[in-house]
C-alpha positions in Angstrom: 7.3 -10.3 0.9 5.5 -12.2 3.4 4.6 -16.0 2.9 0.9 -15.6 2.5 1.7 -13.0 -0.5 4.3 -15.3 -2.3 1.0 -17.9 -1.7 -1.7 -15.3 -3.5 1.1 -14.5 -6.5 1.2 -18.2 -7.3 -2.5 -19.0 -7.0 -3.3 -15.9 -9.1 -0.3 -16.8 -11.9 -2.2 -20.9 -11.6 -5.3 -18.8 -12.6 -4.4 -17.2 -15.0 -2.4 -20.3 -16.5 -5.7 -21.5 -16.3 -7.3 -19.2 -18.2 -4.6 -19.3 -20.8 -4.5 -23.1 -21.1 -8.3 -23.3 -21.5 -9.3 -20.3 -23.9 -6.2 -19.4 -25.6 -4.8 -23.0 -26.2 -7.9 -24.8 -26.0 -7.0 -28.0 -24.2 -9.5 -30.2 -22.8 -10.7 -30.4 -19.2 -8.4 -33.1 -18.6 -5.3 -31.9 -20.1 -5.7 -28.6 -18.2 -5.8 -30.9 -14.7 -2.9 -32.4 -15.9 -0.7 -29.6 -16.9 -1.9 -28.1 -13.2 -1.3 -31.2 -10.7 2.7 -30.9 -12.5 2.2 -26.8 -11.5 0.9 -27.2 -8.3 3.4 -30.0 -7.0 6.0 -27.6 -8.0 3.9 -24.5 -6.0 3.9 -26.7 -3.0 7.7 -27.8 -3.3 9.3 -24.4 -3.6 6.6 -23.1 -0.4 7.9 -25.5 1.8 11.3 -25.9 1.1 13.5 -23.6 2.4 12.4 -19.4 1.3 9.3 -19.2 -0.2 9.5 -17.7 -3.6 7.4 -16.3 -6.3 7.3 -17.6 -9.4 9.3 -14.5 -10.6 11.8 -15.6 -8.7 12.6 -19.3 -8.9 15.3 -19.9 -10.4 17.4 -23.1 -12.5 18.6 -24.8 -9.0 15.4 -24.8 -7.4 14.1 -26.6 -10.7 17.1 -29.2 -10.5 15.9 -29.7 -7.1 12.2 -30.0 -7.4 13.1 -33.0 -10.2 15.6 -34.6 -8.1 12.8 -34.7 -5.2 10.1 -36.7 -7.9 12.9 -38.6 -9.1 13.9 -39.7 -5.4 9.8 -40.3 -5.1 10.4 -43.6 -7.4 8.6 -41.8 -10.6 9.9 -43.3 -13.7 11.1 -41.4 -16.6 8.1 -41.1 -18.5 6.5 -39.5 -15.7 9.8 -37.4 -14.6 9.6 -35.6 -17.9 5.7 -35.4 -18.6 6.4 -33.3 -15.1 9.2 -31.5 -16.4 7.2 -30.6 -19.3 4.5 -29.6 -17.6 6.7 -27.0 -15.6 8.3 -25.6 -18.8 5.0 -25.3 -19.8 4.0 -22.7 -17.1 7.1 -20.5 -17.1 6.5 -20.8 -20.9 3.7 -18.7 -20.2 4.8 -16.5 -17.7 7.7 -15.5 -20.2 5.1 -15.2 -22.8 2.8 -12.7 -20.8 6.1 -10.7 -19.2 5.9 -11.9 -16.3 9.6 -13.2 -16.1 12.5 -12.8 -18.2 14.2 -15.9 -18.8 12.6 -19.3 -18.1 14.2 -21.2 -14.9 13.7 -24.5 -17.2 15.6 -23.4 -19.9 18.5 -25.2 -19.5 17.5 -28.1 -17.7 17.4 -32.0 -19.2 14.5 -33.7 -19.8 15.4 -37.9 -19.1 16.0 -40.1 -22.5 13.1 -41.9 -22.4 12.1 -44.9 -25.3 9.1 -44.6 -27.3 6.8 -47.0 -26.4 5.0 -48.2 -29.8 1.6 -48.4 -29.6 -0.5 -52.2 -29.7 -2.8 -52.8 -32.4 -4.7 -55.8 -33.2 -5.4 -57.4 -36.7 -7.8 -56.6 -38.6 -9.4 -60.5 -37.6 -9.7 -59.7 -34.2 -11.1 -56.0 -35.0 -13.5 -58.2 -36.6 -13.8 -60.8 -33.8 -15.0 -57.7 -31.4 -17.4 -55.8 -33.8 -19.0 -59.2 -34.9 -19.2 -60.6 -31.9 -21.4 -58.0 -30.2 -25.3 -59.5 -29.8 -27.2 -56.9 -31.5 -30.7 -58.3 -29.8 -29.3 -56.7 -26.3 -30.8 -53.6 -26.0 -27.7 -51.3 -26.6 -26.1 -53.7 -28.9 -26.7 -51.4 -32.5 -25.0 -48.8 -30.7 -22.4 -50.9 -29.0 -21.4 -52.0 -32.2 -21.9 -48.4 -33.9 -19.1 -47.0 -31.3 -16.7 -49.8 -32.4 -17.5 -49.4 -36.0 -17.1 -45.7 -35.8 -14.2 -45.4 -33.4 -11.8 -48.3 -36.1 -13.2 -46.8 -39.2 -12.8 -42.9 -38.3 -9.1 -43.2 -36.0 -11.2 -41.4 -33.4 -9.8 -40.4 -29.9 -12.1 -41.1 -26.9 -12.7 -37.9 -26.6 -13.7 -37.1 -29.7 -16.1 -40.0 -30.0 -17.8 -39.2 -26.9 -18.5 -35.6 -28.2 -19.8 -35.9 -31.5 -22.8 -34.8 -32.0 -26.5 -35.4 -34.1 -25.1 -32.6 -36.7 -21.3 -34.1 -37.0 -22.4 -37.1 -38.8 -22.7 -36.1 -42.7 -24.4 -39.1 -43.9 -24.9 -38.6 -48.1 -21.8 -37.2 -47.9 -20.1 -40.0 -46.0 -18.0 -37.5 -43.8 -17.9 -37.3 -40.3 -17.1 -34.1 -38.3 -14.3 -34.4 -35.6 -13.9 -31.8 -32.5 -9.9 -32.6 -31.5 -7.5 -31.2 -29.8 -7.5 -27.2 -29.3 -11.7 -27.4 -30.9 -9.7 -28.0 -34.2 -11.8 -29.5 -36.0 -11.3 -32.3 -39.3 -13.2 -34.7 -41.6 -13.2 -37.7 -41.6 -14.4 -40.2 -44.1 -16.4 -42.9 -43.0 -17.1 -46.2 -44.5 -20.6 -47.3 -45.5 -20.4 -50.2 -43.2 -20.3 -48.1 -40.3 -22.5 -45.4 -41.3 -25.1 -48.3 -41.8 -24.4 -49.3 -38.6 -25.0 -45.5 -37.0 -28.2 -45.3 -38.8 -29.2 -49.0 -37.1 -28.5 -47.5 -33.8 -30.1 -43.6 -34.6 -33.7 -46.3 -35.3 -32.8 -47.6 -32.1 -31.8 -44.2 -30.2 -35.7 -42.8 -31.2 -37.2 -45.0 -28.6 -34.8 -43.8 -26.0 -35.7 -41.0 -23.4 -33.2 -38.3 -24.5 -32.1 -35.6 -21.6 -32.9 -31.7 -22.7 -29.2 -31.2 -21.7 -27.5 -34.4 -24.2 -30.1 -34.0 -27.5 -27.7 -33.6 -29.8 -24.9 -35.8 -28.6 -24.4 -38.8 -31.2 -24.1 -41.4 -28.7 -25.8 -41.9 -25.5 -26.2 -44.0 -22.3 -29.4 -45.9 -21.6 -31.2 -42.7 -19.1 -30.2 -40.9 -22.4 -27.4 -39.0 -21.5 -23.7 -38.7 -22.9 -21.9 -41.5 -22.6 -18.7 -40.8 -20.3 -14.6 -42.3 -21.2 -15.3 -44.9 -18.9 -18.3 -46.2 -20.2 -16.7 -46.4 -23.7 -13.0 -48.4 -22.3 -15.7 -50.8 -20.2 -17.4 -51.0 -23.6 -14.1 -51.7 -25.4 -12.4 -54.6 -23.4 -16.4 -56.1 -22.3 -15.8 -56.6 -26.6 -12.4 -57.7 -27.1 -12.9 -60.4 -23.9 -16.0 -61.7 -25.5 -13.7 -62.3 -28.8 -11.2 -64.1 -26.6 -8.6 -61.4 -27.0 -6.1 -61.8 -24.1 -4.3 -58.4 -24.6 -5.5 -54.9 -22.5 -7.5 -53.0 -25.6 -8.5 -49.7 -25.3 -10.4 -47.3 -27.5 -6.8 -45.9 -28.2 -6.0 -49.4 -29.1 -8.6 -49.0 -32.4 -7.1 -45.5 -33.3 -4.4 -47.7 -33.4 -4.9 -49.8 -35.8 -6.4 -47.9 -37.7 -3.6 -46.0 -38.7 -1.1 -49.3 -38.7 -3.5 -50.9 -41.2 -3.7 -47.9 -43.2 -0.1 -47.6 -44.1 0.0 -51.7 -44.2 -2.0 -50.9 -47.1 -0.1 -48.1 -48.7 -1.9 -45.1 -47.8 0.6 -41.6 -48.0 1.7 -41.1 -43.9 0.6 -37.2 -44.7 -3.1 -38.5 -45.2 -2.9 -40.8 -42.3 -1.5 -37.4 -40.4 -4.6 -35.3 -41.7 -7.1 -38.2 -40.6 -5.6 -38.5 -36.9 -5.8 -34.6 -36.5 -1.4 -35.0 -35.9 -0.1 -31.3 -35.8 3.1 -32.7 -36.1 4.5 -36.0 -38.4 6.8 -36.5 -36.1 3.8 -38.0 -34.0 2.6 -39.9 -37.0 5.6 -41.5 -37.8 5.5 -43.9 -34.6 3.5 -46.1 -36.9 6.0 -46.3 -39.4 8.4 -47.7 -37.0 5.5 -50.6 -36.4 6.1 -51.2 -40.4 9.6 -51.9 -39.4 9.3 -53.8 -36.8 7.2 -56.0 -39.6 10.2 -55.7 -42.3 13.0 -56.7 -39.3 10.6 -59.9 -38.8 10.4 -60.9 -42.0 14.0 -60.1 -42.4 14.8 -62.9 -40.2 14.0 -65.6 -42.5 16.6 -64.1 -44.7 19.5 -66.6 -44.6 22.3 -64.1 -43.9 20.1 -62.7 -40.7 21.6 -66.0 -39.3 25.5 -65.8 -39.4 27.2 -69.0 -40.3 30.2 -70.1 -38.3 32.5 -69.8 -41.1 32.6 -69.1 -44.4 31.5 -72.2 -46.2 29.1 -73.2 -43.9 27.4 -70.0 -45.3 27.9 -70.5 -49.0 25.9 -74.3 -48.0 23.0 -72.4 -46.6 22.6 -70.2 -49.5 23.2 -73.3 -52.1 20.1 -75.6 -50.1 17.7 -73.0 -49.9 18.5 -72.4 -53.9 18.1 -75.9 -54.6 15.3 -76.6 -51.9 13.7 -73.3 -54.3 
């Protein structure tokens, strides 16, 4: 098989990985560039290192040596196995449609890597940022509307940026949500924030409106959908203007919002439902925020403090009863 022909049968298999990735699974725009840059940095490793091959016809080794080659590239572990994943991904796929027999990844290690847990802010600096927002500027209702919205609801940025006129279920106080794979949820919504939509939909009918954004919820001011960007420059313009020293993000809100719910007993199955989780195993993260909380407060516990001996212990225990 000649080099350009091993080229076309990986740029077809891409394609059709494409195809695959965007109708029958669904993802975003973005997560379909993301699954392909780990695809094609494998495509263009196995090309130009030693015999081209087909797809078809790489095999475990070539795998071990396309890691070892990002891992020699400096990439830390987090991004070592979001690439590994990525790759298991597409043979997935090609063992899926019969296009291989055995996956070449089947076998091979992904790198231990700890689970970062996820900042949140109180609820006092939530507050800080939504209150602090000057509702005189002219995209202040709706500044404060997308904050509102995005703490109150858990919403991705995604998500957010794609609701729509139609989503928003005001008697019902339920809004909409288009997540991952166009599976879609509802989502309560508090009447604080709904009053707060309704300031900004006043505000939003003196707007020009493009034919091609009509129905999108939230716009920018030449009346079309807002981008990501716009809403993390809208995000951290907030939480600087509340004196908040730490990097917040819209994710940063989603959040806390589900920290604060299980702060205040709600059932982690609900909380999973709200977030649109397929899986606890995601939700749980946040219950390992809880005990980070309980291993604080743990600490004031005398015996979290060993005494040297013995009796100095039993002297601990007896001043704080007395002190009590």
């Amino acid at each position: 098989m000649s080099d350009q022909t091993t080229e076309n049968t990986w740029r077809q298999s891409i394609d059709d990985y494409r195809d695959y990735l965007r109708f029958e699974r669904g993802l975003s725009a973005n997560s379909i560039e993301a699954y392909l840059r780990d695809v094609d940095r494998l495509r263009a490793f196995i090309l130009e290192n030693g015999t081209p091959k087909e797809p078809a016809a790489v095999i475990a080794a070539d795998i071990e040596a396309f890691m070892a080659s990002i891992y020699d590239s400096g990439a830390g572990d987090t991004t070592q196995a979001r690439t590994l994943s990525g790759v298991r991904s597409f043979f997935a796929f090609l063992l899926h449609s019969d296009r291989i027999e055995t996956s070449p990844t089947e076998l091979i290690e992904s790198p231990k890597i700890a689970r970062k847990l996820p900042d949140t802010l109180s609820y006092e600096e939530i507050r800080r940022m939504i209150d602090g927002i000057d509702l005189s500027a002219p995209l202040g209702h709706r500044n404060r509307a997308i904050l509102e919205v995005l703490y109150c609801c858990g919403l991705r940025v995604s998500e957010l940026v794609n609701l729509r006129l139609n989503d928003i279920f005001a008697e019902e106080g339920i809004v909409r949500v288009t997540g991952k794979g166009n599976k879609q949820r509802l989502v309560p919504i508090a009447d604080t924030a709904l009053r707060q939509v309704r300031h900004y939909l006043d505000q939003r009918r003196t707007m020009p409106v493009a034919a091609d954004s009509a129905d999108i919820l939230f716009l920018n001011q030449h009346g079309r959908k807002l981008t990501r960007v716009m809403i993390f420059t809208i995000i951290r313009k907030s939480a600087a203007a509340a004196g908040i020293a730490k990097t917040v993000s819209p994710h940063t809100l989603r959040h806390s919002f589900a920290t604060h719910l299980l702060q205040g007993g709600a059932d982690i199955r609900a909380v999973q439902e709200l977030l649109g989780h397929e899986s606890i195993l995601t939700t749980e993260i946040y219950t390992h925020l809880e005990m980070r909380d309980l291993r604080r407060a743990m600490e004031m516990h005398p015996l979290a403090h060993p005494a040297t001996d013995e009796n100095s212990m039993v002297e601990t225990l007896h001043e704080k009863h007395t002190n009590n």
